[in-house]
mmCIF file of the N, C-alpha and C atoms, coordinates in Angstrom:
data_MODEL
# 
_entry.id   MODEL 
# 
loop_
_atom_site.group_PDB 
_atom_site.id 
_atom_site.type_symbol 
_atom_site.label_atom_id 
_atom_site.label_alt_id 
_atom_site.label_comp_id 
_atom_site.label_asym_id 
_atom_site.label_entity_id 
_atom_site.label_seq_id 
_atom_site.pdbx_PDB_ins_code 
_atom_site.Cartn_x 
_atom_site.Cartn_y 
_atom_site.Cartn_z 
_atom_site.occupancy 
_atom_site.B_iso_or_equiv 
_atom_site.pdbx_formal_charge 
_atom_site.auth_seq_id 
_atom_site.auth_comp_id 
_atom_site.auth_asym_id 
_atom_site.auth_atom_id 
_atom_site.pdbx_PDB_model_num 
ATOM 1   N N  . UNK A 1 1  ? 10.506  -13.374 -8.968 1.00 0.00 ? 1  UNK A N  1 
ATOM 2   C CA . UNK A 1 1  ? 11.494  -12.489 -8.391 1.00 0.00 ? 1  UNK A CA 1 
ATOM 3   C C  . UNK A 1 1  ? 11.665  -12.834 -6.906 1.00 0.00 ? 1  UNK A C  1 
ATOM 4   N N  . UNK A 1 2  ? 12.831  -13.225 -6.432 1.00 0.00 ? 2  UNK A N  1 
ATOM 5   C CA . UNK A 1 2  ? 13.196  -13.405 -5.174 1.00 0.00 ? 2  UNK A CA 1 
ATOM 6   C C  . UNK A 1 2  ? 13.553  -12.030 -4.730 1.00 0.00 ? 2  UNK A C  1 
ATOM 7   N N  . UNK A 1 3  ? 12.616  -12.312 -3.035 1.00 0.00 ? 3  UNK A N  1 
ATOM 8   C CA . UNK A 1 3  ? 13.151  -10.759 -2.466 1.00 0.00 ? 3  UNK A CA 1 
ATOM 9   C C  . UNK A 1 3  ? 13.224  -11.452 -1.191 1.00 0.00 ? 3  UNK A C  1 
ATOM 10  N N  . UNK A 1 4  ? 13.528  -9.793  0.176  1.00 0.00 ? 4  UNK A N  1 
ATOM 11  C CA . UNK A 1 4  ? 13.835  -10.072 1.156  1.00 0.00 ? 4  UNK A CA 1 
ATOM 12  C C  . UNK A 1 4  ? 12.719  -10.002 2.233  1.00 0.00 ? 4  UNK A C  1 
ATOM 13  N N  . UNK A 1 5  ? 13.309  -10.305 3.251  1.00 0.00 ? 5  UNK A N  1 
ATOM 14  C CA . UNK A 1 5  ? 12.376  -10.324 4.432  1.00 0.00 ? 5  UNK A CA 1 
ATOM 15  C C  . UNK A 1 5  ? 11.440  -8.368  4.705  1.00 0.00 ? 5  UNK A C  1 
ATOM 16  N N  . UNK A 1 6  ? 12.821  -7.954  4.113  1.00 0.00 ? 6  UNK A N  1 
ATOM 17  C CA . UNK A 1 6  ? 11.958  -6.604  4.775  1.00 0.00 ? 6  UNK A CA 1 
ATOM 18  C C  . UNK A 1 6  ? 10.927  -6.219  3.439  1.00 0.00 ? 6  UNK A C  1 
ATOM 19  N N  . UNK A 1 7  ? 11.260  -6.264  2.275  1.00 0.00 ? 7  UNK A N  1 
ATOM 20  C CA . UNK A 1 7  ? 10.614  -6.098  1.402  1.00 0.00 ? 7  UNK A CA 1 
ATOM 21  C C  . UNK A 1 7  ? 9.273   -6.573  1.610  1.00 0.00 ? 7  UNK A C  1 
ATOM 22  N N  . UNK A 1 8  ? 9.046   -7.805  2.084  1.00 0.00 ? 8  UNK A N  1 
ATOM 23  C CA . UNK A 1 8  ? 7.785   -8.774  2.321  1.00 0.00 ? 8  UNK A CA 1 
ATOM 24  C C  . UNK A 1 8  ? 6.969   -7.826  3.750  1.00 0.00 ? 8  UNK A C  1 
ATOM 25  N N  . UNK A 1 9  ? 7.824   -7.371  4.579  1.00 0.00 ? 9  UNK A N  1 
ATOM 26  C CA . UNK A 1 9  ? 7.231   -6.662  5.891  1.00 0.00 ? 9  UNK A CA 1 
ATOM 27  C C  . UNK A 1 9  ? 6.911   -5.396  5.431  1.00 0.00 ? 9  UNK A C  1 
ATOM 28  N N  . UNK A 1 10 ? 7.407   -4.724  4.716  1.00 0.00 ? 10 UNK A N  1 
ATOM 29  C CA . UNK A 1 10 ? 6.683   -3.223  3.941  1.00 0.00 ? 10 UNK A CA 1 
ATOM 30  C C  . UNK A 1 10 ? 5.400   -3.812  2.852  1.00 0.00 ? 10 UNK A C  1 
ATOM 31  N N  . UNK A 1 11 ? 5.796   -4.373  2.151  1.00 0.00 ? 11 UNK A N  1 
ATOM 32  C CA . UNK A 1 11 ? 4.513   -4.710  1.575  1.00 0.00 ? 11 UNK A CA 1 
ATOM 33  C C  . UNK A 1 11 ? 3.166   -4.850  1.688  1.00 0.00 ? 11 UNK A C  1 
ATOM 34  N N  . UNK A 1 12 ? 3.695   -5.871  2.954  1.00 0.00 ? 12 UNK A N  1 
ATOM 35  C CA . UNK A 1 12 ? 2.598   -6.094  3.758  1.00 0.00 ? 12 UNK A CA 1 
ATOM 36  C C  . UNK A 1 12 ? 1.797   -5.223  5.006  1.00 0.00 ? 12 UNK A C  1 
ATOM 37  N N  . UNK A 1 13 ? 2.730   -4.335  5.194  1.00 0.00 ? 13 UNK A N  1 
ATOM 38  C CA . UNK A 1 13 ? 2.244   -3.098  6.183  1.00 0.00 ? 13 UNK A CA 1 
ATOM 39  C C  . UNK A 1 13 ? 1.078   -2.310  4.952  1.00 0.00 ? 13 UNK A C  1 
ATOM 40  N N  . UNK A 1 14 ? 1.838   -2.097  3.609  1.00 0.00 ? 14 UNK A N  1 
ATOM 41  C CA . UNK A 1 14 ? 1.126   -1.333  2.677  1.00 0.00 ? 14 UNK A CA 1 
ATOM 42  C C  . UNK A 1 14 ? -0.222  -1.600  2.464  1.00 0.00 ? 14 UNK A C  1 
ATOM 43  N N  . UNK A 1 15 ? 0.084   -3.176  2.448  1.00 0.00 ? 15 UNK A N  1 
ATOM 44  C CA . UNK A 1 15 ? -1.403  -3.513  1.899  1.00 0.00 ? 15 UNK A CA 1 
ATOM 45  C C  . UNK A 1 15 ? -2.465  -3.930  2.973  1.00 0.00 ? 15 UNK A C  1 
ATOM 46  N N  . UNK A 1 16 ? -1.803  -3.635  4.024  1.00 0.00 ? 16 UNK A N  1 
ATOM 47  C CA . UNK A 1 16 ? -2.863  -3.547  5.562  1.00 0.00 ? 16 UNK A CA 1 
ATOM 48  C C  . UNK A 1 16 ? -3.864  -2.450  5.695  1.00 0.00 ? 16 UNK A C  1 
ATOM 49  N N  . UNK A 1 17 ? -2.749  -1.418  5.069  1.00 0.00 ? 17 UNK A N  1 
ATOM 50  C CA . UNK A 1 17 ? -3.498  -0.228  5.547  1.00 0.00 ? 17 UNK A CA 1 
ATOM 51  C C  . UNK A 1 17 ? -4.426  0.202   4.489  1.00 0.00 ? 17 UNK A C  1 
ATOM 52  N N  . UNK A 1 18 ? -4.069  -0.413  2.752  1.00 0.00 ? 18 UNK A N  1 
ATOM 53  C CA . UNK A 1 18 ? -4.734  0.079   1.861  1.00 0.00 ? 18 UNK A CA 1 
ATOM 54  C C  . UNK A 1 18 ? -6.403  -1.003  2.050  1.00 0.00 ? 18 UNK A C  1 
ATOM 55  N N  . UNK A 1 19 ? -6.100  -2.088  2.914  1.00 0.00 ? 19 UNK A N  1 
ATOM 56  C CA . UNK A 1 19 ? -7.466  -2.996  3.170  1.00 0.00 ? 19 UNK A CA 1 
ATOM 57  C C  . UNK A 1 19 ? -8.080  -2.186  3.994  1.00 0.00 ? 19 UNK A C  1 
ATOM 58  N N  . UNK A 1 20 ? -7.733  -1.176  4.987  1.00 0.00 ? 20 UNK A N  1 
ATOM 59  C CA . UNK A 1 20 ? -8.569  -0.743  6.338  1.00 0.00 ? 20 UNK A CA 1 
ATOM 60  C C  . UNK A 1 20 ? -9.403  0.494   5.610  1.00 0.00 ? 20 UNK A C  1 
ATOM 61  N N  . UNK A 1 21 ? -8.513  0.605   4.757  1.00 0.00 ? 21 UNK A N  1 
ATOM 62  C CA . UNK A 1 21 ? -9.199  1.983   4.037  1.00 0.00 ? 21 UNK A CA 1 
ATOM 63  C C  . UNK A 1 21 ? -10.362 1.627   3.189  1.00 0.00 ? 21 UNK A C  1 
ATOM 64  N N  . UNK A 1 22 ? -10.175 0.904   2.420  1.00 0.00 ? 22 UNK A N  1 
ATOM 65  C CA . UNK A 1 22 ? -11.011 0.228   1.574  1.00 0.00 ? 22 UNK A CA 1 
ATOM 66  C C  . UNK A 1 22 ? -12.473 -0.133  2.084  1.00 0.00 ? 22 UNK A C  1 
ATOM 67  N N  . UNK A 1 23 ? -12.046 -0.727  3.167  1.00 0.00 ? 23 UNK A N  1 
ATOM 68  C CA . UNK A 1 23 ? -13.457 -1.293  3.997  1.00 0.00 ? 23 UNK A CA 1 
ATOM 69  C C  . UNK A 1 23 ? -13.703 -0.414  4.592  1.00 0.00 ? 23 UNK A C  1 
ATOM 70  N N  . UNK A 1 24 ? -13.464 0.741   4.864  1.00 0.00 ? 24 UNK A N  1 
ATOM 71  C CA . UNK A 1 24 ? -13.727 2.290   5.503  1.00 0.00 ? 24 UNK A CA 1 
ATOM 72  C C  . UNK A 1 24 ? -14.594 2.760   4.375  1.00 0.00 ? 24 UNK A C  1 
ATOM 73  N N  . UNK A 1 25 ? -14.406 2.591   3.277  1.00 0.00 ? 25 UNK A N  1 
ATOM 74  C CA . UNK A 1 25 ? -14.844 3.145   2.260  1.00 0.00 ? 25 UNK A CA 1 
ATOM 75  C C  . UNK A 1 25 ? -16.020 2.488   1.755  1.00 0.00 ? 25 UNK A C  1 
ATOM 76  N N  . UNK A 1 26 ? -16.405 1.691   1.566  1.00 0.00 ? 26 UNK A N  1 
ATOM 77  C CA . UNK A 1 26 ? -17.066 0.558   1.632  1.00 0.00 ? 26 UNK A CA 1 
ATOM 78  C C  . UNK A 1 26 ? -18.391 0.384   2.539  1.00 0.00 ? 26 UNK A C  1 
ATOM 79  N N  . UNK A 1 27 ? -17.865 0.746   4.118  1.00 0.00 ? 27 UNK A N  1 
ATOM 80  C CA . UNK A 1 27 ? -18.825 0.638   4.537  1.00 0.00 ? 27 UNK A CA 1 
ATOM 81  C C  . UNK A 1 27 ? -19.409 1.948   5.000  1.00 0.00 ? 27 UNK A C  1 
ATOM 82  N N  . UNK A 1 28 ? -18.944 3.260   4.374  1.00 0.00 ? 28 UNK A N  1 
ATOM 83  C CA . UNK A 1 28 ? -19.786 4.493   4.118  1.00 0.00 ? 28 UNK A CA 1 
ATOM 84  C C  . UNK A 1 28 ? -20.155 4.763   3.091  1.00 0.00 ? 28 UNK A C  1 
ATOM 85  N N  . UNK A 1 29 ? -20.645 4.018   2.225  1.00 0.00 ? 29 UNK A N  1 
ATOM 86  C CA . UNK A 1 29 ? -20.697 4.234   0.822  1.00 0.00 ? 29 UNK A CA 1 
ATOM 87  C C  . UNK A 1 29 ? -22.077 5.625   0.758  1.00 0.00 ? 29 UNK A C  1 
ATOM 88  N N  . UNK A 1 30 ? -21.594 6.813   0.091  1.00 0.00 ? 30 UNK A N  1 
ATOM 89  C CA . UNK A 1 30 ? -22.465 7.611   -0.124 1.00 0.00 ? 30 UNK A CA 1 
ATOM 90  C C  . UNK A 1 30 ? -21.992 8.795   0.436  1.00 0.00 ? 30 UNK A C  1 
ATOM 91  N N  . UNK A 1 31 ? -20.872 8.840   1.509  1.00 0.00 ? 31 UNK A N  1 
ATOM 92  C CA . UNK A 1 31 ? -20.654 9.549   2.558  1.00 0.00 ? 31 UNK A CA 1 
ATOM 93  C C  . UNK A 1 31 ? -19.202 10.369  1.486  1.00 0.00 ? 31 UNK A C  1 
ATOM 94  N N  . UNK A 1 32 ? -19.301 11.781  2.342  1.00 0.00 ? 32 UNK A N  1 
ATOM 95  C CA . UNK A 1 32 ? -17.553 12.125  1.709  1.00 0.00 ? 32 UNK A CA 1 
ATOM 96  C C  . UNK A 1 32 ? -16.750 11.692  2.504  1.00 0.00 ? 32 UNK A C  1 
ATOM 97  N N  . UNK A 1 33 ? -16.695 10.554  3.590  1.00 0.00 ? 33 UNK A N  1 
ATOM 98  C CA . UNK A 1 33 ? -15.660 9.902   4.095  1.00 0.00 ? 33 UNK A CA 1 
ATOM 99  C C  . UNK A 1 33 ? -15.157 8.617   3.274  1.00 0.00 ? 33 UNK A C  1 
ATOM 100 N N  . UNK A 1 34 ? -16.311 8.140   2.448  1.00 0.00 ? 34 UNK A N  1 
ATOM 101 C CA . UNK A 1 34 ? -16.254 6.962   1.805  1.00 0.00 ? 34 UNK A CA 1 
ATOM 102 C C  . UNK A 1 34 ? -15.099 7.827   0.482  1.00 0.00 ? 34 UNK A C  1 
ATOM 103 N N  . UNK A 1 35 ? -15.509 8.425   -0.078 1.00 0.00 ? 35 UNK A N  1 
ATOM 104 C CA . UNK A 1 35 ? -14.698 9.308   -0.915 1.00 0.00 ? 35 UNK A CA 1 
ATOM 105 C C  . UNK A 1 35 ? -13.087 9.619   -0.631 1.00 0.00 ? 35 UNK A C  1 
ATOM 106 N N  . UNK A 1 36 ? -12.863 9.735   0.701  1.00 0.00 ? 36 UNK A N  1 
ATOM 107 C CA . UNK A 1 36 ? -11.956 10.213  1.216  1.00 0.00 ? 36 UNK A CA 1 
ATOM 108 C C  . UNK A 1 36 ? -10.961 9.103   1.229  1.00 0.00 ? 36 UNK A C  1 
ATOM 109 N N  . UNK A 1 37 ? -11.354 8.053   2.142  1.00 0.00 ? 37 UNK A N  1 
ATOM 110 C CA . UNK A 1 37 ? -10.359 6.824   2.024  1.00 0.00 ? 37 UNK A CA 1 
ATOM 111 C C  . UNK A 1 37 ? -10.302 6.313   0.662  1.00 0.00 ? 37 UNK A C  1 
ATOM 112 N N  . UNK A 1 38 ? -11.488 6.377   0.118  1.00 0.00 ? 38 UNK A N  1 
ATOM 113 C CA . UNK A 1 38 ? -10.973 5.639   -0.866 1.00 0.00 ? 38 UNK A CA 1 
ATOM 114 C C  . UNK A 1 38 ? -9.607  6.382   -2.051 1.00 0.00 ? 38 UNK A C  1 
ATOM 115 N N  . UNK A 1 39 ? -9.900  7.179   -1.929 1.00 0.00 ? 39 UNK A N  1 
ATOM 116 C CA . UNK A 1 39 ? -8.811  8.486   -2.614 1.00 0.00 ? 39 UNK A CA 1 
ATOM 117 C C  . UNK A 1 39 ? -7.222  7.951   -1.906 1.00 0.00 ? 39 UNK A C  1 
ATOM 118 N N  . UNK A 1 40 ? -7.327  8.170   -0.701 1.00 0.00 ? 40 UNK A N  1 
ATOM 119 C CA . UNK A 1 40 ? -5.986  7.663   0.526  1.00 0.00 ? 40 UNK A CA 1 
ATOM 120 C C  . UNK A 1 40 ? -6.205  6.526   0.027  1.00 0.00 ? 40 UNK A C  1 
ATOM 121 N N  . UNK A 1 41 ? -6.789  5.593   0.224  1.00 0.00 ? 41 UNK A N  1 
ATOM 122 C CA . UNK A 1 41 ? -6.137  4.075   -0.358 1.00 0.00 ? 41 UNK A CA 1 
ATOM 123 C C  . UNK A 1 41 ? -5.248  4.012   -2.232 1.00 0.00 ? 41 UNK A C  1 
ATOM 124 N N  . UNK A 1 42 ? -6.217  4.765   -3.183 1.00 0.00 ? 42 UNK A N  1 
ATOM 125 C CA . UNK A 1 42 ? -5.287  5.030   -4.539 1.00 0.00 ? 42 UNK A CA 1 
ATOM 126 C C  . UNK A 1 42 ? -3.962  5.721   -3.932 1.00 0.00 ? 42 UNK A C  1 
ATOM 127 N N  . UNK A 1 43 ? -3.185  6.290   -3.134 1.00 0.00 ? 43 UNK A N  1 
ATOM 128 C CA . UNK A 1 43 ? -2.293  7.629   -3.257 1.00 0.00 ? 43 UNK A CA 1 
ATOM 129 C C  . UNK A 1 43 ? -1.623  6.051   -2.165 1.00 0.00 ? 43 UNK A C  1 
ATOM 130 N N  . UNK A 1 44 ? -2.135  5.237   -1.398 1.00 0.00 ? 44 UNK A N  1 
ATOM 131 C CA . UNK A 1 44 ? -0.959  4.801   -0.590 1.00 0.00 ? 44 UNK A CA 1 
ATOM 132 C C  . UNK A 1 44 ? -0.864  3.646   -1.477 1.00 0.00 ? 44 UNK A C  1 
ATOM 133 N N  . UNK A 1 45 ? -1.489  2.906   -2.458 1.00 0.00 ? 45 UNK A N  1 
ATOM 134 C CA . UNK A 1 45 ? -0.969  2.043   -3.600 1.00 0.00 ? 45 UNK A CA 1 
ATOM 135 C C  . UNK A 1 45 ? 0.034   2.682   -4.157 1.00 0.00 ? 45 UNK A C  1 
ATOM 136 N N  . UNK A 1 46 ? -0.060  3.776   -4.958 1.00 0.00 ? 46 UNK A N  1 
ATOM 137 C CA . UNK A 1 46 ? 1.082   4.708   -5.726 1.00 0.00 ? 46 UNK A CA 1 
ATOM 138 C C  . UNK A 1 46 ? 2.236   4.818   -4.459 1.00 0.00 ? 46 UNK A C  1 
ATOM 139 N N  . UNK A 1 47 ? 2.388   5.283   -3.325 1.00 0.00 ? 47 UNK A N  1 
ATOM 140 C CA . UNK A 1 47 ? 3.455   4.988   -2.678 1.00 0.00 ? 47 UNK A CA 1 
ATOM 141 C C  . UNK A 1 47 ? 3.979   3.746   -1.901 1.00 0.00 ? 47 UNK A C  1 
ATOM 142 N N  . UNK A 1 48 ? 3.243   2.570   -2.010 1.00 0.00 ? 48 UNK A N  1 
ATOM 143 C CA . UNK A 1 48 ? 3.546   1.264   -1.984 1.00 0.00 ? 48 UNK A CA 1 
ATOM 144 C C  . UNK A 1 48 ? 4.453   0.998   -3.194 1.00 0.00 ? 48 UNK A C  1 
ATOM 145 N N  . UNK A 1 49 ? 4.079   1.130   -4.253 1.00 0.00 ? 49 UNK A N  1 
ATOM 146 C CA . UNK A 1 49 ? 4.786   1.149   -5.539 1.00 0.00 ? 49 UNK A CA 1 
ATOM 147 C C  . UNK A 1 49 ? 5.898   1.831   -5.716 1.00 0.00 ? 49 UNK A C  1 
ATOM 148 N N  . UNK A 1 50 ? 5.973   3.223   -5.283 1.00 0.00 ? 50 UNK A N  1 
ATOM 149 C CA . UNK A 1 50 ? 7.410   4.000   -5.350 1.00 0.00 ? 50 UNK A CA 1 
ATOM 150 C C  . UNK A 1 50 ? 8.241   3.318   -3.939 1.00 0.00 ? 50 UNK A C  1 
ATOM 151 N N  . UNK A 1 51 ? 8.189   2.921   -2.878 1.00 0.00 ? 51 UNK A N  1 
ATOM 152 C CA . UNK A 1 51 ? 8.886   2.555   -1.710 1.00 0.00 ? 51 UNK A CA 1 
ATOM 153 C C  . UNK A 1 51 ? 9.592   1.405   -2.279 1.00 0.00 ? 51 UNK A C  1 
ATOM 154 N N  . UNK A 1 52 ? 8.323   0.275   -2.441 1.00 0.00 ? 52 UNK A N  1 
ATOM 155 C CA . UNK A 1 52 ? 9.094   -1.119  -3.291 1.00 0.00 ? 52 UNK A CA 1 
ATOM 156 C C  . UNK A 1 52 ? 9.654   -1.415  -4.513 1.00 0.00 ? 52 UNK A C  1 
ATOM 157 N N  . UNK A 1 53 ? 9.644   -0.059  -5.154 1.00 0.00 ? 53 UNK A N  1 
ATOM 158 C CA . UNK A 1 53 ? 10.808  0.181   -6.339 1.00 0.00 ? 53 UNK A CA 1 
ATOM 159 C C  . UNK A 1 53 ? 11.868  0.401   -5.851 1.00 0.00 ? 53 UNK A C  1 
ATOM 160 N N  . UNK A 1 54 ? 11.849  1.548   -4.856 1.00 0.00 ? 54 UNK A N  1 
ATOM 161 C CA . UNK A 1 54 ? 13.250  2.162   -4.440 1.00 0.00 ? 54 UNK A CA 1 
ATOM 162 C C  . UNK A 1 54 ? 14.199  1.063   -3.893 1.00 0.00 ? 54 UNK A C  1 
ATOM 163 N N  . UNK A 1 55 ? 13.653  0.394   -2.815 1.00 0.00 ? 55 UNK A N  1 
ATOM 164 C CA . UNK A 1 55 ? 13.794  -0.913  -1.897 1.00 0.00 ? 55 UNK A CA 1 
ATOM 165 C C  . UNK A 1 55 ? 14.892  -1.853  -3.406 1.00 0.00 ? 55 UNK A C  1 
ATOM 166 N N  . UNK A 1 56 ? 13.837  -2.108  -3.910 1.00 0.00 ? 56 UNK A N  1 
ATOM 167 C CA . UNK A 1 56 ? 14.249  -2.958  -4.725 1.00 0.00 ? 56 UNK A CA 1 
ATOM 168 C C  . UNK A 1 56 ? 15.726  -2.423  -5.644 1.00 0.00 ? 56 UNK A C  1 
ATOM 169 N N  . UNK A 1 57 ? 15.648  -0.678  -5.696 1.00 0.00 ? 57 UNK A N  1 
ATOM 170 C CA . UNK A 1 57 ? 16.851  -0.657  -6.712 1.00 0.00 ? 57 UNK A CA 1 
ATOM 171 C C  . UNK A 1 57 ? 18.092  -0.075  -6.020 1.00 0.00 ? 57 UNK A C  1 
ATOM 172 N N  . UNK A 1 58 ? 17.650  -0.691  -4.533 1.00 0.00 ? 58 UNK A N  1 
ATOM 173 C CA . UNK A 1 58 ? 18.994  -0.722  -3.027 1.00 0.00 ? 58 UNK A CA 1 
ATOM 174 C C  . UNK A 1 58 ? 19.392  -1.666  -2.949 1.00 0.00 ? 58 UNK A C  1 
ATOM 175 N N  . UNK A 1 59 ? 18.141  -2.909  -2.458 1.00 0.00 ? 59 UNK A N  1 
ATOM 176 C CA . UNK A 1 59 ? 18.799  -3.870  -1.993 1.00 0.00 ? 59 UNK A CA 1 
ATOM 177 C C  . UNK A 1 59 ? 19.452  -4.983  -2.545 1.00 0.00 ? 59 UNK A C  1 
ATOM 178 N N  . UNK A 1 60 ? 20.940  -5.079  -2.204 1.00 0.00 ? 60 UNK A N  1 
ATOM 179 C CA . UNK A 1 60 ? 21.220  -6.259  -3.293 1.00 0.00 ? 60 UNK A CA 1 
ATOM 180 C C  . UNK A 1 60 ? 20.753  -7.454  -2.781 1.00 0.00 ? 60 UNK A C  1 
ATOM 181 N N  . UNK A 1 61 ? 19.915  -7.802  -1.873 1.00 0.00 ? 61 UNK A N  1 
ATOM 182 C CA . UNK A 1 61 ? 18.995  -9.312  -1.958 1.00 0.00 ? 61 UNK A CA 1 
ATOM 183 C C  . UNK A 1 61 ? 17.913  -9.552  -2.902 1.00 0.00 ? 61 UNK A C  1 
ATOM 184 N N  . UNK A 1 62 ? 17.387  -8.199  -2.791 1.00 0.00 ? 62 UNK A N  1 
ATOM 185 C CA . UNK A 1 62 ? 16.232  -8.088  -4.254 1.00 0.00 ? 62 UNK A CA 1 
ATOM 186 C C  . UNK A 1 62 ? 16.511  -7.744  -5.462 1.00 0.00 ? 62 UNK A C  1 
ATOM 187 N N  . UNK A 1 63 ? 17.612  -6.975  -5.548 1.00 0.00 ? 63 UNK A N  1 
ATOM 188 C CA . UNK A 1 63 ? 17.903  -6.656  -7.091 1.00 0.00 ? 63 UNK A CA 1 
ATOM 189 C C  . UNK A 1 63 ? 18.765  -7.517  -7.703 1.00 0.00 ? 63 UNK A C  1 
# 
């Protein structure tokens, strides 16, 4: 699937923040903070997924 520049720059913002969380999570393992991000990292995948659907069923470079 060919897409666009901005599509590639949201994506990649998404999956920045779902890495910071991750390794937040990761490196409190045991803690209810470790719990916490890791929860926020599932919920900002699910809205990575609804943004780059929507994106996708706008833009006519990607769709």
């Amino acid at each position: 699937m060919k897409t666009c520049h901005q599509f590639n720059t949201v994506r990649a913002e998404y999956e920045r923040e779902i890495g910071y969380m991750i390794a937040h999570s990761e490196r409190h393992k045991g803690r209810p903070a470790a719990k916490s991000s890791a929860k926020q990292a599932a919920s900002a995948k699910a809205r990575m997924a609804r943004a780059l659907s929507s994106h996708v069923g706008r833009c006519p470079e990607c769709g």
